[in-house]
Structures are given as structure tokens and as C-alpha cells.
C-alpha positions as CSV (number, residue, x, y, z in Angstrom):
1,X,-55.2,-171.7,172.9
2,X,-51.5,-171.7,173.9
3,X,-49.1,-171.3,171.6
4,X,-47.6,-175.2,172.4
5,X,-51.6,-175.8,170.8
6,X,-51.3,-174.1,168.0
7,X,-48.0,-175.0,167.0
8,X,-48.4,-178.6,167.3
9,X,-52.3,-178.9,167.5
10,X,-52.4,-181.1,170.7
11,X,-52.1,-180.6,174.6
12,X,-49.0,-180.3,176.4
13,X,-47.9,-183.4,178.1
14,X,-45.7,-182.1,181.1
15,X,-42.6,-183.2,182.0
16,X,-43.9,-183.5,185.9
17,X,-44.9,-187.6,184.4
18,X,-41.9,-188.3,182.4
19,X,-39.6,-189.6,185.3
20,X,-40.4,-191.7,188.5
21,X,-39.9,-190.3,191.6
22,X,-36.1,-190.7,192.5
23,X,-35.7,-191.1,189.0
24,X,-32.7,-188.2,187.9
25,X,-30.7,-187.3,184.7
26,X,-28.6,-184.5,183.1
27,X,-30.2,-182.6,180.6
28,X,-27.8,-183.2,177.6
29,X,-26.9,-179.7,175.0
30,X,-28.6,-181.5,172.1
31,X,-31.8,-181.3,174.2
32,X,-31.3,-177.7,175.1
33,X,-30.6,-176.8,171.7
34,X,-34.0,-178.4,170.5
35,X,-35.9,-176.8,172.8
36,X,-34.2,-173.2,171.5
37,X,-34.7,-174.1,167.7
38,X,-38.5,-174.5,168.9
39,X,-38.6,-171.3,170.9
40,X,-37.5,-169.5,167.7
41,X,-40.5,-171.3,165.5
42,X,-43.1,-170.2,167.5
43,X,-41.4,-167.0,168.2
44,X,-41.2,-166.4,164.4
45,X,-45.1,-167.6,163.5
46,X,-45.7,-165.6,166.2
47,X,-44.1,-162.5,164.5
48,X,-45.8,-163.8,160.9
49,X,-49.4,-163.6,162.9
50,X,-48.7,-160.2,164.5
51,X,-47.8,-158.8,160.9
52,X,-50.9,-160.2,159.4
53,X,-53.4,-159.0,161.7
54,X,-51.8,-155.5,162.0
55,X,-51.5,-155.1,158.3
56,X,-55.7,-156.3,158.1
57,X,-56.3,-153.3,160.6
58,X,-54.3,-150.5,158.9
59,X,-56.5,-151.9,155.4
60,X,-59.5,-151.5,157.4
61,X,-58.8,-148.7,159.5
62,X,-60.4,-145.0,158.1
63,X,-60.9,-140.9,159.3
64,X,-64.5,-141.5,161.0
65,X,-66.2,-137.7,161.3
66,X,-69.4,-137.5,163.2
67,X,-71.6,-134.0,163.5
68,X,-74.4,-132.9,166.2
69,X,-77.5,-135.0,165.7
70,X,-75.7,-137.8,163.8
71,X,-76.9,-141.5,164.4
72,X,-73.9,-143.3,165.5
């Protein structure tokens, strides 16, 4: 699952359809900074996943020791 997928629980619909061919415009700052207030969302539930499942590891994790003849 990408991350687009999990943010927003639907496929990514590329830009490659949204103009005709020939078809040109400028890319105004409001879009740009849209597009960077989303990059920081995901980055940051990205960062709030990462957290989770490390802190559900060190809970879990122990000192295994194993002698001769143990089953394993």
C-alpha cells in the first residue's frame, strides 16, 4: 500500500490525464503550498507509525539464553 493509499484510502489518479495534449498552465504557489502541507501529513503519520511499532518491539523484545541440547 502506498502511502497516497493509506492517507486517503483510494488510488492515485495521475496527473498524466488531467490536461489534453497541447493543453499548458503555470503551476500557481497556492498549489505548491498544498502539495507541501500534504507532504508534511503523511510525513508526520508516517513518524506516529514508526513510534508505535518500535515502542511494540522494545515491549516485546527480551534476553533469550539457550544451552547445549536445548529445543529451540
Amino acid at each position: 500500500m502506498t502511502p497516497y493509499e493509506a492517507l486517503y484510502e483510494r488510488r492515485c489518479i495521475y496527473p498524466i490525464r488531467w490536461f489534453e495534449v497541447g493543453e499548458a498552465g503555470l503551476i500557481g504557489p497556492s498549489l505548491g503550498h498544498q502539495a507541501m502541507e500534504k507532504v508534511k501529513v503523511i510525513q508526520d503519520r508516517l513518524k506516529t507509525a514508526h513510534s508505535h511499532q518500535k515502542f511494540y518491539t522494545i515491549v516485546r523484545r527480551r534476553e533469550l539464553e539457550f544451552e547445549v541440547d536445548d529445543w529451540v
